[in-house]
N, C-alpha and C positions, 0 to 999 in steps of 0.2 A: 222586318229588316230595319237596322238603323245604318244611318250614312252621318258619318262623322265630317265636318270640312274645318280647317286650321287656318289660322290667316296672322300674319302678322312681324313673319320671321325677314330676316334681312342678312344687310351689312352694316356693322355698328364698329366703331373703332373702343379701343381697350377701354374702361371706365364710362363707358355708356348703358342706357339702357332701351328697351324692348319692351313690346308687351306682346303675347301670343294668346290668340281666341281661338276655342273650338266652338263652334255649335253642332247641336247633335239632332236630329231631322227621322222623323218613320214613327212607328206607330209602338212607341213608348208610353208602357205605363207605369214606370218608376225607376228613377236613378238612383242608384244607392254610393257609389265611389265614383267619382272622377277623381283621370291624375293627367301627369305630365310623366313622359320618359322619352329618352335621349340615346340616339346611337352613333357618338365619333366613328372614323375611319377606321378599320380593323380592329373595332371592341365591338365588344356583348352590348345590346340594349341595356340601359341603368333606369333604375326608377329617378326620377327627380321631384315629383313633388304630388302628394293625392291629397284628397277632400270628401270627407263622408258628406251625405244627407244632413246629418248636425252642425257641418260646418267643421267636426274634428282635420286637422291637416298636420299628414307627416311632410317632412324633408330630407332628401339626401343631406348628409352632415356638408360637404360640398359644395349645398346652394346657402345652406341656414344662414340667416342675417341678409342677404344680398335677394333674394327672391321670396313671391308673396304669392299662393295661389288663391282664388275667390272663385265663386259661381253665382250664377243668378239661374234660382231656379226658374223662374217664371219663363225664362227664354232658353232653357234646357242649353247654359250655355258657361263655359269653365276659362277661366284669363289665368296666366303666367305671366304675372309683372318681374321682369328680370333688370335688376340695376346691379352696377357697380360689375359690369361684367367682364371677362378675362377671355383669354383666347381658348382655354382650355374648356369654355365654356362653348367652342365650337362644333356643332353638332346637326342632325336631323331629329329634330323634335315632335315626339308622338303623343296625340291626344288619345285615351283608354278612356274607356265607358264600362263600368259595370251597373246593368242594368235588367229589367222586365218589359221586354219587347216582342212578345209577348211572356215568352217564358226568360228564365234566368238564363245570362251570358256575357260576353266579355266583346268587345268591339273596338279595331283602332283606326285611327285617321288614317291618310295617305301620306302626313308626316310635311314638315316644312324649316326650311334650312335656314338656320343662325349662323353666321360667321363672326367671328371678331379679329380683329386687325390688333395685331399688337403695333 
């Protein structure tokens, strides 16, 4: 079993920034993608930003320029540096795990709330 926990989210006014941490906890034997995804008020979840094992990272075209994701492997643990951020950037944001815990799966946080204040 892995337990995802997110920490980080707020209230930030328009042109500010955030940082959002997951750490990921259980009996993990290899992470292969961490990401970031994001679900506003009456939309679908969006992908907003993942990170292979190599370090490869995509991004919603959306965040690109303005947002930066990282991980430290060592503390099975993935950051969403978010600047220059917008209101439309207001959301509940979800940390995703794919990973070998023991066997292959997909795992998300309990999600944590960004507001921006235009």
């Amino acid at each position: 079993q892995v337990h995802l926990v997110e920490s980080g989210g707020g209230l930030v006014q328009a042109g500010g920034s955030l940082r959002l941490s997951c750490v990921a906890s259980g009996r993990i034997f290899m992470i292969n993608t961490m990401g970031w995804y994001r679900q506003a008020p009456g939309k679908q979840r969006e992908l907003v930003a993942t990170i292979t094992s190599s370090g490869t990272t995509n991004y919603a075209d959306s965040v690109k320029g303005r947002f930066t994701i990282s991980r430290d492997n060592a503390k099975n643990t993935t950051y969403l540096q978010m600047n220059s951020l917008k209101s439309e950037d207001t959301a509940v944001y979800y940390c995703n795990l794919d990973a070998r815990a023991p066997y292959n799966g997909r795992w998300w946080g309990q999600g944590t709330q960004v507001t921006v204040s235009s």
